[in-house]
SEFIDREN-247661 format. One record per residue (C-alpha): residue number from 0; x, y, z. Coordinates in nm, 4 decimals, always signed. Example, Ala and Ser with C-alpha at 12.3 -4.5 7.8 and 13.67 -1.06 7.14 Angstrom:
2
kolmi:X:Y:Z
0:+1.2300:-0.4500:+0.7800 $
1:+1.3670:-0.1060:+0.7140 $
This chain:
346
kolmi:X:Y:Z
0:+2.0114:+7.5999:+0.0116 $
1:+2.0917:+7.3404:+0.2608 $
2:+1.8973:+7.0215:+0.1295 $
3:+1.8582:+6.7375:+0.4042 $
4:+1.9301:+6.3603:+0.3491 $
5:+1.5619:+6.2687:+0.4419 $
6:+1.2105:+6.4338:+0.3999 $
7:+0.8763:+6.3846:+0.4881 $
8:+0.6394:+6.2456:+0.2894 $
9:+0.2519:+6.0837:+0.2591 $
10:+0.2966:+5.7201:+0.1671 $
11:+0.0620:+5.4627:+0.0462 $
12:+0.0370:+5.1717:+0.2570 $
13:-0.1557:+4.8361:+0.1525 $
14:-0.2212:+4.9529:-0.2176 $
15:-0.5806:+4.8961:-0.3680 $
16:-0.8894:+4.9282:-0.2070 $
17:-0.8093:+4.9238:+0.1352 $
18:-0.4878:+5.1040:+0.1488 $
19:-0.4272:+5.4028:+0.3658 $
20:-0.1848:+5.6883:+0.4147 $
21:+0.1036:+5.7518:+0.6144 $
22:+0.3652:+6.0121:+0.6786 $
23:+0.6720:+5.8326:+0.6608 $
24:+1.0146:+5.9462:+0.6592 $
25:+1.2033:+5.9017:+0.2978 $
26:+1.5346:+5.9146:+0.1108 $
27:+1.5375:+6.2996:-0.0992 $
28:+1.6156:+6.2166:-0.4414 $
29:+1.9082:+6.3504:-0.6819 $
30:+1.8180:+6.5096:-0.9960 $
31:+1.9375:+6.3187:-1.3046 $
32:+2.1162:+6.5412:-1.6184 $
33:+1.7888:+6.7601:-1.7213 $
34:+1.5762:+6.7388:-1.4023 $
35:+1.5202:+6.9949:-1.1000 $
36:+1.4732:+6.9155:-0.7454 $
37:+1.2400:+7.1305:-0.6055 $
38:+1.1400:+7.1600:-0.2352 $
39:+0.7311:+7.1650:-0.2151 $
40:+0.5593:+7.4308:-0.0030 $
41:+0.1924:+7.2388:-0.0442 $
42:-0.0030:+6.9940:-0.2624 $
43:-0.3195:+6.9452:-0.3137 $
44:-0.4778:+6.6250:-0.2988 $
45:-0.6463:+6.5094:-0.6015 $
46:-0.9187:+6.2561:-0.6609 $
47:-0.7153:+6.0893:-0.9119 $
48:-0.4554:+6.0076:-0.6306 $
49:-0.7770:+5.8246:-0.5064 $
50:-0.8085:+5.6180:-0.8012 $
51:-0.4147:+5.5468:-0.7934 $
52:-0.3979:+5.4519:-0.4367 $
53:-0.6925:+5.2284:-0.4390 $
54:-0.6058:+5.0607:-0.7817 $
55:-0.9483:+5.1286:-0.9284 $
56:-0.8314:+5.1952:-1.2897 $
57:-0.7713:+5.0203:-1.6129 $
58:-0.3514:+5.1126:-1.5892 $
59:-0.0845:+4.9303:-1.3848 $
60:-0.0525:+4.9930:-1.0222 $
61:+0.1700:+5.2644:-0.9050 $
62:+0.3668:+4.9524:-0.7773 $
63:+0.4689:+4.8215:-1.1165 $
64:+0.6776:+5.1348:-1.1089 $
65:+0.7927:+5.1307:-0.7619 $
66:+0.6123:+5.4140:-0.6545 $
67:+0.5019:+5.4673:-0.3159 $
68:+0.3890:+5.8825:-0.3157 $
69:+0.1035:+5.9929:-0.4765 $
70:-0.0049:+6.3630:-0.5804 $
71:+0.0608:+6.5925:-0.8758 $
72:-0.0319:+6.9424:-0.7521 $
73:+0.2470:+7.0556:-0.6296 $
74:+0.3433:+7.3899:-0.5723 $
75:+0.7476:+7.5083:-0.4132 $
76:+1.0900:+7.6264:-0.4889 $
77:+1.4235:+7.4599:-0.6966 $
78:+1.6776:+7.4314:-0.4765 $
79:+1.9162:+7.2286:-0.7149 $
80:+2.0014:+7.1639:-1.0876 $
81:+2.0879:+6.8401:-1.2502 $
82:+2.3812:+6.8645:-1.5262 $
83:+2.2899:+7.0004:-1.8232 $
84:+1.9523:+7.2215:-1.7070 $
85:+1.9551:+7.6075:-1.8913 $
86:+1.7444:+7.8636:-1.7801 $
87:+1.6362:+7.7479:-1.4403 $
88:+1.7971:+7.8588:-1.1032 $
89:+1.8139:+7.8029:-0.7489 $
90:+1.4960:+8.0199:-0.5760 $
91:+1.2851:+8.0047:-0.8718 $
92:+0.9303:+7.9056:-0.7714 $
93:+0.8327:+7.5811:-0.9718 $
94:+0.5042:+7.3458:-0.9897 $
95:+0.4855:+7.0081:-1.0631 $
96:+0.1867:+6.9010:-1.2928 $
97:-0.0267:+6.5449:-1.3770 $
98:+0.2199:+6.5120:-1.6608 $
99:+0.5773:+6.5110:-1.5207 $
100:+0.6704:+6.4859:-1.8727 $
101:+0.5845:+6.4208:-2.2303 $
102:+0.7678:+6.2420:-2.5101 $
103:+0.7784:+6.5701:-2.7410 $
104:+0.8411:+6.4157:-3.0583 $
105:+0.3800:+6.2516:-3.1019 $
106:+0.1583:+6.4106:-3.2919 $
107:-0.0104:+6.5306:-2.9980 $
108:+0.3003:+6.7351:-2.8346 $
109:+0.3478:+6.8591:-3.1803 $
110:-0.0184:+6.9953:-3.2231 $
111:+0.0406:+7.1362:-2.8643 $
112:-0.1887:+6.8841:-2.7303 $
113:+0.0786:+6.8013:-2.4927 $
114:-0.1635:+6.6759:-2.2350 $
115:-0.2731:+6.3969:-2.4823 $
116:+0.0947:+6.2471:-2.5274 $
117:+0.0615:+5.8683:-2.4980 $
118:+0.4393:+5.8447:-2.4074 $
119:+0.3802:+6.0855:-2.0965 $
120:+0.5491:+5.9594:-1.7574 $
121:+0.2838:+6.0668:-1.4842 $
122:+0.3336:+6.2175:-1.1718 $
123:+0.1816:+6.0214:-0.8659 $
124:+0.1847:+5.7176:-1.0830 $
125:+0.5013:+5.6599:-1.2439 $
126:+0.7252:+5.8613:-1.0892 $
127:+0.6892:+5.9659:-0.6963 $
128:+0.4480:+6.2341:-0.6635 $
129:+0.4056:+6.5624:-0.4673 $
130:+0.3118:+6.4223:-0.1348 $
131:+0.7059:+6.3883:-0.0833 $
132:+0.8025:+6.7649:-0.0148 $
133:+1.1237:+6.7146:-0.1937 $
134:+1.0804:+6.5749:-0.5586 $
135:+1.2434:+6.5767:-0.9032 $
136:+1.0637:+6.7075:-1.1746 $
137:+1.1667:+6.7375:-1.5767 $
138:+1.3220:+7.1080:-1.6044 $
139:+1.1753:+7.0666:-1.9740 $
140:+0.8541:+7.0273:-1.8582 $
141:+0.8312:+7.1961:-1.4880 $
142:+0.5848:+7.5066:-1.4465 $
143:+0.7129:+7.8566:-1.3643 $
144:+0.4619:+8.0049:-1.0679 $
145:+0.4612:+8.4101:-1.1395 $
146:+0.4740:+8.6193:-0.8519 $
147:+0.1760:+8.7029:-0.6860 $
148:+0.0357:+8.3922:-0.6893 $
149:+0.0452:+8.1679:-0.3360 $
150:+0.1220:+7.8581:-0.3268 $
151:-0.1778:+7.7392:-0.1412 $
152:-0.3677:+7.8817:-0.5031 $
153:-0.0706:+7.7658:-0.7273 $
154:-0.1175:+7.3803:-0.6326 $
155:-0.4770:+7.3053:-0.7536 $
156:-0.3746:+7.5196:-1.0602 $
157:-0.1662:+7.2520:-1.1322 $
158:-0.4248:+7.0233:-1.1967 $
159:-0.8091:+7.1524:-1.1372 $
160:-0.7591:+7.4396:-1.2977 $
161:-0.5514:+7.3668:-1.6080 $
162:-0.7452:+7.1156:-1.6424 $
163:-1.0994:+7.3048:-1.6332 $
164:-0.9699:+7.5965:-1.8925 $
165:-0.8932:+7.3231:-2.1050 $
166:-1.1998:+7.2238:-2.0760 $
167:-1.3646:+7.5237:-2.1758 $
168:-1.1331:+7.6264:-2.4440 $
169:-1.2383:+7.2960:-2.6002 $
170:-1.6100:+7.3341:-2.5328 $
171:-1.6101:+7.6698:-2.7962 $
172:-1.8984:+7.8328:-2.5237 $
173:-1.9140:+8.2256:-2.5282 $
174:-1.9638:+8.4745:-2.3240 $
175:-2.3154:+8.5079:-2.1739 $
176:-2.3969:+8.1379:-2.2347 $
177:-2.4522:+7.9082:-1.9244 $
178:-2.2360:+7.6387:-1.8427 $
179:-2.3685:+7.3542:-1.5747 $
180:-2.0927:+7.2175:-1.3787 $
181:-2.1862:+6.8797:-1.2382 $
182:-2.0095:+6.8035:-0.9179 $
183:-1.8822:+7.1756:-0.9261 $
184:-1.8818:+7.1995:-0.5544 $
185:-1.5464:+7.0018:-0.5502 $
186:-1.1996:+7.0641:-0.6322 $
187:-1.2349:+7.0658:-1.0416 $
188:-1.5635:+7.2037:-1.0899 $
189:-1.5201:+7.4980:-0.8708 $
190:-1.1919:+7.5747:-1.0768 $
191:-1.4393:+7.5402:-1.3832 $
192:-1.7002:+7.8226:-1.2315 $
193:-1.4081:+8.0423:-1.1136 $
194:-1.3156:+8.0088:-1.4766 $
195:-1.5866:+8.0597:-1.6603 $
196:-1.7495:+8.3408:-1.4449 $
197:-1.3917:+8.5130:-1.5628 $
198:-1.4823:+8.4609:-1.9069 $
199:-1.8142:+8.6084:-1.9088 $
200:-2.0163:+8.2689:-1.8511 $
201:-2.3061:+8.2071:-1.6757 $
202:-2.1974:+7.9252:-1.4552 $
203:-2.4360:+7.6773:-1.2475 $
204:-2.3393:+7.4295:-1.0377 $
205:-2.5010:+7.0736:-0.9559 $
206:-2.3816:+6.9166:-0.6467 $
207:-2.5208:+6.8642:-0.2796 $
208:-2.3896:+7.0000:+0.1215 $
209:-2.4451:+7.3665:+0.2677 $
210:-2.0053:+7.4230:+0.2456 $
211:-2.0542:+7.3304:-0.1313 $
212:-2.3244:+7.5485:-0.1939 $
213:-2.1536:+7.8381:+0.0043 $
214:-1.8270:+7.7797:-0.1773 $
215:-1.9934:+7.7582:-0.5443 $
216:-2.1892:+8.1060:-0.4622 $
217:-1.8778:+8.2534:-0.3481 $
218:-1.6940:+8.1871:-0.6308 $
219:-1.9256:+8.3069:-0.8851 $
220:-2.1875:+8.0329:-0.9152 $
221:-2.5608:+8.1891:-1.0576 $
222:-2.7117:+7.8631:-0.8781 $
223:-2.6659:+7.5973:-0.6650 $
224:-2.9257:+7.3151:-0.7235 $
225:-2.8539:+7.0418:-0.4672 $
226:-2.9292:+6.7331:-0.6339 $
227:-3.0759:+6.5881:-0.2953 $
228:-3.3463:+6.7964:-0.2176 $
229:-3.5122:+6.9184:-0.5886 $
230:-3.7617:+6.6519:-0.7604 $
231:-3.5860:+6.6602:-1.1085 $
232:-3.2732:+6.8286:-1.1407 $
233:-3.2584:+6.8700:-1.5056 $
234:-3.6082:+7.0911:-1.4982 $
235:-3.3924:+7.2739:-1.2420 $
236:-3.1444:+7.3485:-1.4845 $
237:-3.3593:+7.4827:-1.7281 $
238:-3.6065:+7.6431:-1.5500 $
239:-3.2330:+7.8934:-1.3884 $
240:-3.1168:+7.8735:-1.7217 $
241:-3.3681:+8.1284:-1.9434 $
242:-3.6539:+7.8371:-1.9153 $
243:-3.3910:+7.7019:-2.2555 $
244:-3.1143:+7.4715:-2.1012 $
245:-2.7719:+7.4890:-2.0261 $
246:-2.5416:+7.5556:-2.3677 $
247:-2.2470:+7.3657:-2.1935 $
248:-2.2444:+7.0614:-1.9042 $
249:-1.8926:+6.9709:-1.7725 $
250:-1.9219:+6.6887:-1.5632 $
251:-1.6762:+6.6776:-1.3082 $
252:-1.8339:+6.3828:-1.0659 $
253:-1.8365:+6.0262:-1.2821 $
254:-2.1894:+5.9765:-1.1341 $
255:-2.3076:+6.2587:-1.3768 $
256:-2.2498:+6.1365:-1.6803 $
257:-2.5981:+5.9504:-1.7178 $
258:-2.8619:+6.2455:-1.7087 $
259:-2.6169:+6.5211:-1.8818 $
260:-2.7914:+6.5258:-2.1769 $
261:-3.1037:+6.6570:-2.0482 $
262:-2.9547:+6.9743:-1.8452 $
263:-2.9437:+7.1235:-2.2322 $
264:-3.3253:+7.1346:-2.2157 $
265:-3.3731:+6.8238:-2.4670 $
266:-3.5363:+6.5368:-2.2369 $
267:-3.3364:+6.1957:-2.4006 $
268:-3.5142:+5.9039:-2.4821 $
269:-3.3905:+5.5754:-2.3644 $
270:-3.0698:+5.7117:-2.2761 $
271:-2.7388:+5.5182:-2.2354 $
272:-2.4186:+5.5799:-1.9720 $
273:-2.3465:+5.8804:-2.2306 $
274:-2.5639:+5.9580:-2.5235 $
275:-2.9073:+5.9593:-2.6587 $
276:-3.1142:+5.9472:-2.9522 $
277:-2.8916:+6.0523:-3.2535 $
278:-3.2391:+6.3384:-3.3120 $
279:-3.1433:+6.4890:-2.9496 $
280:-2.7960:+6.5591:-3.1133 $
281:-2.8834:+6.6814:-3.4705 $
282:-3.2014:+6.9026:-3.3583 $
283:-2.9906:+7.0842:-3.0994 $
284:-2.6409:+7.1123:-3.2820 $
285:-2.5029:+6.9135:-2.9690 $
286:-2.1623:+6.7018:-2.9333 $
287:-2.0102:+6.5121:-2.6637 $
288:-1.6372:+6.5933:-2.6301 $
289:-1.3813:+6.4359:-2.3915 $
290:-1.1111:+6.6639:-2.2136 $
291:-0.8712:+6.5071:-1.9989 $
292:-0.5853:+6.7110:-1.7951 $
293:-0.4555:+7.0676:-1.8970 $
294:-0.1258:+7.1315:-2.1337 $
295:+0.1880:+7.3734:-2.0521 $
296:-0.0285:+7.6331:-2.2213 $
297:-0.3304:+7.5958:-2.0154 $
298:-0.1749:+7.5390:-1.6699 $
299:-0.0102:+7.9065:-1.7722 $
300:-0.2829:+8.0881:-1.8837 $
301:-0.4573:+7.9528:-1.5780 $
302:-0.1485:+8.0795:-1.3847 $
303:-0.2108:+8.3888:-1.5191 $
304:-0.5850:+8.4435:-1.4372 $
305:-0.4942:+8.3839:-1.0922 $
306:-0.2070:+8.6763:-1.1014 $
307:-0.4491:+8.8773:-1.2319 $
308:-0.7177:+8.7968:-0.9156 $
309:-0.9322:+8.5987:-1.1304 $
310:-0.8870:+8.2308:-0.9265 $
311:-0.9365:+8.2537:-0.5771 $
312:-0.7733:+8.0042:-0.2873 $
313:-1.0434:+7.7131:-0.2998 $
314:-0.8750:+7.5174:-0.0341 $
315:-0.8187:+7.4708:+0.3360 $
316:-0.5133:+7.4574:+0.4471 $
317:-0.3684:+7.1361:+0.6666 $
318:-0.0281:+7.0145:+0.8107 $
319:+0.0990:+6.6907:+0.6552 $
320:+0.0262:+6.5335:+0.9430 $
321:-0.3367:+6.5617:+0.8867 $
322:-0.2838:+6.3951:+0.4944 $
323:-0.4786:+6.0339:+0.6035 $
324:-0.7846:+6.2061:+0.7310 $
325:-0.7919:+6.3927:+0.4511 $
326:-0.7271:+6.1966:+0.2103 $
327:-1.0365:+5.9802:+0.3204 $
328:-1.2178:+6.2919:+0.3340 $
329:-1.2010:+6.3040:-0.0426 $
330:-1.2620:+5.9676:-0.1014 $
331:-1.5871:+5.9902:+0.0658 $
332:-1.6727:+6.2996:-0.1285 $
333:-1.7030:+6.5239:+0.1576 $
334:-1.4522:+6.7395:+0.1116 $
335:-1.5828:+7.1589:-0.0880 $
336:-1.3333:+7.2804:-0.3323 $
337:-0.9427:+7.1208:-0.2024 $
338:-0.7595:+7.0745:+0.0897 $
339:-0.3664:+7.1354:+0.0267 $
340:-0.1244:+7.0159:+0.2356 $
341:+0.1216:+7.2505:+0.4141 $
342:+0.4780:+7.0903:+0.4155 $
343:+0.6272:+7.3878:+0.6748 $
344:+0.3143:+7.3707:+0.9451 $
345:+0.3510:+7.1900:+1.2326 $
């Protein structure tokens, strides 16, 4: 494959919490002994590239690694090996994850917990991201897309949706038991209900807009309670869920952290950011468990589900040159399910 000098990508400008986007033409990068370069067909665009961009998290800046391109849902093809990479080729289809790789040798990659390393270089952050259509990733740790599956639905799966079965593996909830999803009109909680309706869950989904609540129903949602227009939410929840309570909340928006609790039917008293009366927790059987980001496991077994026509496209579809507006789309919250960028539309 012919591979050009320069690419296009979506760069950061003015980093923190003014800072915009703009396409920019940059240097494509050689891949180092052990790496792939892959040419991107789309990425999605990720609230965490938010939180990167604007600088609004406890971890150094994506300048104190000299990165300039966010994004870690990416979704193309390898068009060149570095020395020393085994069974990868030119034309395989390839993703590029949160983690652009892990240490291998913590307790956590051992345990298959891969996700958890401590020693993991991330994507977006640490090493330029998939808003640049031609990156290197770490052949060790670079996702196989099967066939079947488009790249518009292979992007988000990089992140969203390995990241929600994770998420639901953890949780231990069965079939037939309902599972709120709290901010499951956006890009990560509509992964969850997609997931979880495949399962044999009884999803519901807390958010607010008429294109979330159309999305969420679409994609296998019970009920959509928008938080805007009901006097108490969590008597919502109960009153859809058997008149009992949810048996699992995944809370997907940060702002829903503070009245979880109660979608499980038990009413807290003088609850905290996250938590409540020790009782609430013994007299239910209830825990509070944190999931971050999806391993290599989950990110294939969420692969696979879509192969299988189990995970639907949850985006819309843009050119790169409509990456700003977007990108402020989703920082304003406005934005149902994804939007993934199109590198080859005009």
């Amino acid at each position: 494959m012919e591979i050009p000098k320069k690419c296009k990508a979506g760069v950061v400008i003015n980093e923190g919490p003014m800072f915009h986007v703009e396409v920019q033409m940059v240097d494509v990068p050689e891949p180092a002994p052990g790496q792939l370069l892959l040419r991107l067909n789309a990425t999605g665009i990720c609230m965490s590239d938010i939180h990167y961009m604007s600088n609004d998290v406890e971890i150094p800046p994506m300048s104190t690694f000299g990165v300039r391109c966010p994004g870690h849902e990416g979704a193309g093809v390898v068009v060149k090996l570095g020395d020393g990479v085994v069974g990868w080729k030119v034309g395989d289809r390839a993703g590029m994850k949160p983690n652009w790789d892990t240490c291998g040798m913590c307790e956590q990659c051992w345990e298959g917990k891969d996700n958890y390393c401590s020693n993991a270089i991330s994507s977006g952050l640490m090493v330029n991201g998939s808003y640049q259509q031609y990156v290197t990733t770490s052949a060790r740790y670079t996702t196989r897309i099967p066939e079947g599956v488009s790249d518009f639905v292979a992007a988000p799966i990089m992140c969203s949706a390995s990241t929600m079965h994770n998420s639901l593996v953890t949780s231990g909830l069965k079939a037939g038991q309902f599972a709120v999803f709290v901010g499951g009109g956006g890009g990560v909680g509509i992964q969850g209900v997609q997931l979880a309706k495949a399962m044999g869950m009884r999803p519901i989904v807390i958010d607010s807009s008429d294109a979330k609540k159309e999305l969420s129903l679409k994609m296998g949602a019970e009920a959509f309670i928008d938080f805007r227009l009901v006097k108490s939410v969590a008597e919502e929840v109960v009153k859809v869920a058997d008149g009992v309570g949810a048996h699992g909340v995944f809370v997907t928006a940060p702002q829903g952290y503070k009245d979880a609790i109660s979608y499980t039917g038990t009413p807290a008293k003088n609850t905290t950011v996250l938590g409540a009366d020790p009782l609430v927790f013994n007299t239910r059987n209830l825990c509070i468990m944190g999931t971050l980001i999806g391993s290599m496991r989950d990110t294939d077994l969420a692969l696979d589900y879509a192969r299988r026509g189990l995970l639907h496209q949850i985006c819309e579809v843009r050119p790169l040159s409509r990456i700003a507006e977007s990108v402020e789309q989703l920082r304003k919250g406005e934005v149902p399910g994804r939007i993934v960028i199109d590198f080859n539309q005009e």
